[in-house]
C-alpha positions in Angstrom: 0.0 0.0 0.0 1.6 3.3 -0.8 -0.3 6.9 -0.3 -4.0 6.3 -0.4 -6.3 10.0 -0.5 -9.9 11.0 0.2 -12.0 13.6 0.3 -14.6 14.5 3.7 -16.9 16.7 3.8 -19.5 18.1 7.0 -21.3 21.2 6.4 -18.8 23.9 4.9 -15.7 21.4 6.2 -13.9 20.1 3.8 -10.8 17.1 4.8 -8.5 15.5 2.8 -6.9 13.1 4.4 -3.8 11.1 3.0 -3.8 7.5 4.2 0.1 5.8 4.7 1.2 2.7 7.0 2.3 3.6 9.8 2.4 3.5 13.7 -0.8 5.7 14.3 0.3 9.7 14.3 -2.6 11.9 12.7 -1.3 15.5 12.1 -4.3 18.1 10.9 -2.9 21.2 9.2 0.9 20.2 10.6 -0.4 19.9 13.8 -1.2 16.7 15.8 -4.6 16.3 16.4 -4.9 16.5 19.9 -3.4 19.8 19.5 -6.0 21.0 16.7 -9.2 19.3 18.6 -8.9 20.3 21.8 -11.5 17.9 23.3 -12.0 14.4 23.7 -15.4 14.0 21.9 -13.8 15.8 19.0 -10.2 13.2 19.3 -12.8 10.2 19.3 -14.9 12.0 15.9 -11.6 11.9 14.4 -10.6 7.9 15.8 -14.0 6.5 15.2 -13.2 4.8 11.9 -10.4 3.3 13.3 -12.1 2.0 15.8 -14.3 0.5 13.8 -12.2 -1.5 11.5 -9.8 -2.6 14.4 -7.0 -0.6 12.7 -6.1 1.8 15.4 -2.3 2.0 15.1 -2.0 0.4 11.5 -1.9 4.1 9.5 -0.3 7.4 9.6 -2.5 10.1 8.3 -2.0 13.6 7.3 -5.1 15.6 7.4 -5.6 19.4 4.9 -9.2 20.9 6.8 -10.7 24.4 6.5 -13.7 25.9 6.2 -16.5 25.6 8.6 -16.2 25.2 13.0 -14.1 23.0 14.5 -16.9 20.3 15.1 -17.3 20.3 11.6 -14.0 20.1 11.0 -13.7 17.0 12.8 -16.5 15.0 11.4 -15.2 15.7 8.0 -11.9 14.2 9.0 -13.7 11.4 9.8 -15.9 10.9 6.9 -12.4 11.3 4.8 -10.7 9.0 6.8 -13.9 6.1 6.4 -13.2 6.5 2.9 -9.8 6.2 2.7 -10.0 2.9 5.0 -13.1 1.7 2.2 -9.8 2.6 -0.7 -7.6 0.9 1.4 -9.5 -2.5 1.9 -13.0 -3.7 0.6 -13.3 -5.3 3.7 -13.6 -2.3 5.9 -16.8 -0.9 3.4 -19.0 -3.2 5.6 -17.8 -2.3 9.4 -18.0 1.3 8.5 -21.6 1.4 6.4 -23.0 -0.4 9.4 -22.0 2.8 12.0 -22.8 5.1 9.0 -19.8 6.8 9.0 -19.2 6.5 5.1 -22.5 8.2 4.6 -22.4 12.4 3.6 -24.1 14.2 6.6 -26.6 16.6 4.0 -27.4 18.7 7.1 -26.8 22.6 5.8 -27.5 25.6 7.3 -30.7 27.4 6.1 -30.4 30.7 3.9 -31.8 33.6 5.1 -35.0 34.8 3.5 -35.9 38.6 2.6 -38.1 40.5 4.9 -36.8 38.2 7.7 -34.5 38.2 10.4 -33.4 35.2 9.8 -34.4 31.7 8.0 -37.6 31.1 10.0 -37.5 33.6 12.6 -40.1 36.7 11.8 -40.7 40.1 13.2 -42.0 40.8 15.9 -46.2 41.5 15.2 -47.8 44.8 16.6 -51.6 43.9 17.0 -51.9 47.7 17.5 
């Protein structure tokens, strides 16, 4: 297996993550990732395929992200890395379909809409 690529994407986040064997070290934007996602929920987003697939400390992977928060960030990471592991081996498309992590999250934010405050919201109504 040499360099294996893949694209994530969560709301405006967009990863892509570039797959290697290795001994587990995930850098994101030439950090390490427990650097770049702070918390614990976020580190386990970003493990969650590996888990998975049983492949914990089996690939290095370095991770381009922008756009969009940092909890975005994070599940686009992992949605890249899913498919990465699904380039990697066949095997793994079964594991990670079943957890739904190889499935795009289509979840956007609403536009705004004229004469509105926001997407849904209204002004507020004056009976008199």
């Amino acid at each position: 297996m040499e360099l294996v690529n893949a694209t994530g994407r969560r709301k405006t986040a967009v990863a892509r993550v570039y797959l290697t064997k290795g001994k587990g070290n995930i850098v994101v934007n030439k950090k390490d990732y427990k650097v770049f996602f702070p918390t614990t929920v976020l580190q386990g987003k970003v493990q969650q395929a590996f888990v998975a697939t049983s492949s914990v400390d089996n690939y290095d992977v370095k991770v381009n992200v922008y756009g969009g928060g940092i909890t975005g960030q994070a599940e686009a990471v992992r949605h890249a890395i899913s498919r990465a592991l699904v380039k990697v081996s066949a095997e793994n498309k079964p594991l990670l379909k079943v957890t739904s992590l190889l499935t795009r999250d289509p979840r956007m934010v609403e536009r705004k809409k004229p004469g509105r405050p926001k997407a849904r919201k209204k002004f507020q109504f004056s009976k008199r």
